[in-house]
N, C-alpha and C positions, 0 to 999 in steps of 0.2 A: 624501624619498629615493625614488629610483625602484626598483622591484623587481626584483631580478637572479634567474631563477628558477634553480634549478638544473635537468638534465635528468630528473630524477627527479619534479621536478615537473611530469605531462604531462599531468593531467587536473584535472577540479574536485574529484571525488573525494581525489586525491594532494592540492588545494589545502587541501581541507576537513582533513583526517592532518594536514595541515601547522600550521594553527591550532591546533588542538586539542593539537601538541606544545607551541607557544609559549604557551597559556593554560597549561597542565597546567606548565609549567617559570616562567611568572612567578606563579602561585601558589604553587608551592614556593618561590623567589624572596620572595615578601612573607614568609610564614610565618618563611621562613631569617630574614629581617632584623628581623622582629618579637624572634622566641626567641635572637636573638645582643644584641637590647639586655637581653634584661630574664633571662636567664639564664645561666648558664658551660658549658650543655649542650652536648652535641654535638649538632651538624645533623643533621636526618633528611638520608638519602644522595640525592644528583640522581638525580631519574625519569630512568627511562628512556624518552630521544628517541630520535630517527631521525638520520639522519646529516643529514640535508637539515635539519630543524630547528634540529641541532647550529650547522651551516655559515652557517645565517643567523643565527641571534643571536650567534653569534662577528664576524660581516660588523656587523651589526647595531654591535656595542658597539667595534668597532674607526671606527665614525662618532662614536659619541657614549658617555658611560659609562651601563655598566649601571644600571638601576637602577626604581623600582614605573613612574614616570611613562613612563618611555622602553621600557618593555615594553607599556604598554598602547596608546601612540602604536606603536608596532609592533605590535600586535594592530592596533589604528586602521586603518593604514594595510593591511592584510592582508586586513579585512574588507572596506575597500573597493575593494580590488583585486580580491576574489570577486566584489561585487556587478557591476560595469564588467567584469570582464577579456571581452577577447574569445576567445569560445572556438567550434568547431565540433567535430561527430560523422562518424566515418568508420564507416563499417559496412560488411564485410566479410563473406564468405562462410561462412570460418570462423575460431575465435578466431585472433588476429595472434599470432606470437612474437613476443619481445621484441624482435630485431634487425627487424624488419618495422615496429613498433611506431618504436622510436627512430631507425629511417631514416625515414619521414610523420614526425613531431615534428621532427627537424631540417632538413625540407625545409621545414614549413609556419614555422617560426621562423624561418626563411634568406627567405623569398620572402612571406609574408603579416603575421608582428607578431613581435618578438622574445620576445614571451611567451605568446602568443596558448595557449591549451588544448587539448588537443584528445583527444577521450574514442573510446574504442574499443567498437564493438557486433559481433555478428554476427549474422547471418541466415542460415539452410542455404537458406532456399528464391532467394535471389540466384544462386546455382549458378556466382557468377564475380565477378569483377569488384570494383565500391565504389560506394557511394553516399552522398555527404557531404551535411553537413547542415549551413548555416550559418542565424542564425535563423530564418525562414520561408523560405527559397531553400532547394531539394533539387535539387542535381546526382546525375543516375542514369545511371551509365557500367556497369549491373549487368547481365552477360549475359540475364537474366529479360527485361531490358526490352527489350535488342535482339531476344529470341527473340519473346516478344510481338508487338512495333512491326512483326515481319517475319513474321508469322505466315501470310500467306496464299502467301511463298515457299516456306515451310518444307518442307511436299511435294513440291515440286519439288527442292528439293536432295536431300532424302534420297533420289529416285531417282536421283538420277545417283551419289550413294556404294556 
């Protein structure tokens, strides 16, 4: 199955939360199915997930029925989506709102990978601008470097302001 991420999932971090609800829920999951053969108890009550967790083991079990084998093949597949997925760093001058944030994520999903990650940093001393970071390739469009690169103009401009 290919991974349909939702937009909530935008980083590796959000991917990491994301596991960690699908172990934490097919672990309650075994336990549930252990303690309904061998007892008349009541279920201890479903953890609490995330919606995005929710959304994909609902996605999930609407392919195939739930069940120990086809959660941990859905961990399977999740783990190895983290290890591959492609993902890049935006860094920013200062922290991104969230509509900043999910306007970059659906531009980089629309024009670079439909799932591709992409983690947000800042830096106060960029003074402008972004500098993205795809694995060893660093694009710097960060006012710093233009002032830098143009540093022996710079006196000159500021007399004619």
């Amino acid at each position: 199955m290919a991974l349909n991420l939702q937009n909530s999932i935008a980083s590796r971090q959000d991917l990491k939360a994301l596991i960690l609800d699908v172990r934490t829920y097919a672990t309650w999951y075994g336990q549930a199915a252990v303690k309904a053969r061998l007892t008349n108890d009541n279920l201890a009550p479903l953890p609490n997930l995330s919606e995005a967790a929710i959304g994909l083991i609902n996605t999930w079990n609407q392919q195939q029925p739930i069940s120990q084998a086809s959660l941990d093949a859905l961990l399977a597949e999740l783990e190895k989506y983290a290890a591959t997925a492609a993902a890049i760093t935006i860094t920013l001058a200062a922290p991104a709102p969230g509509s900043v944030k999910q306007s970059l994520l659906a531009w980089c999903r629309a024009n670079i990978a439909p799932n591709i990650l992409v983690d947000f940093r800042f830096n106060s001393t960029l003074l402008g601008g972004m500098v993205v970071q795809y694995g060893s390739h660093v694009y710097d469009w960060s006012f710093r470097r233009q002032i830098l690169a143009n540093r022996d103009k710079f006196p000159e401009i500021l007399r004619h302001v």
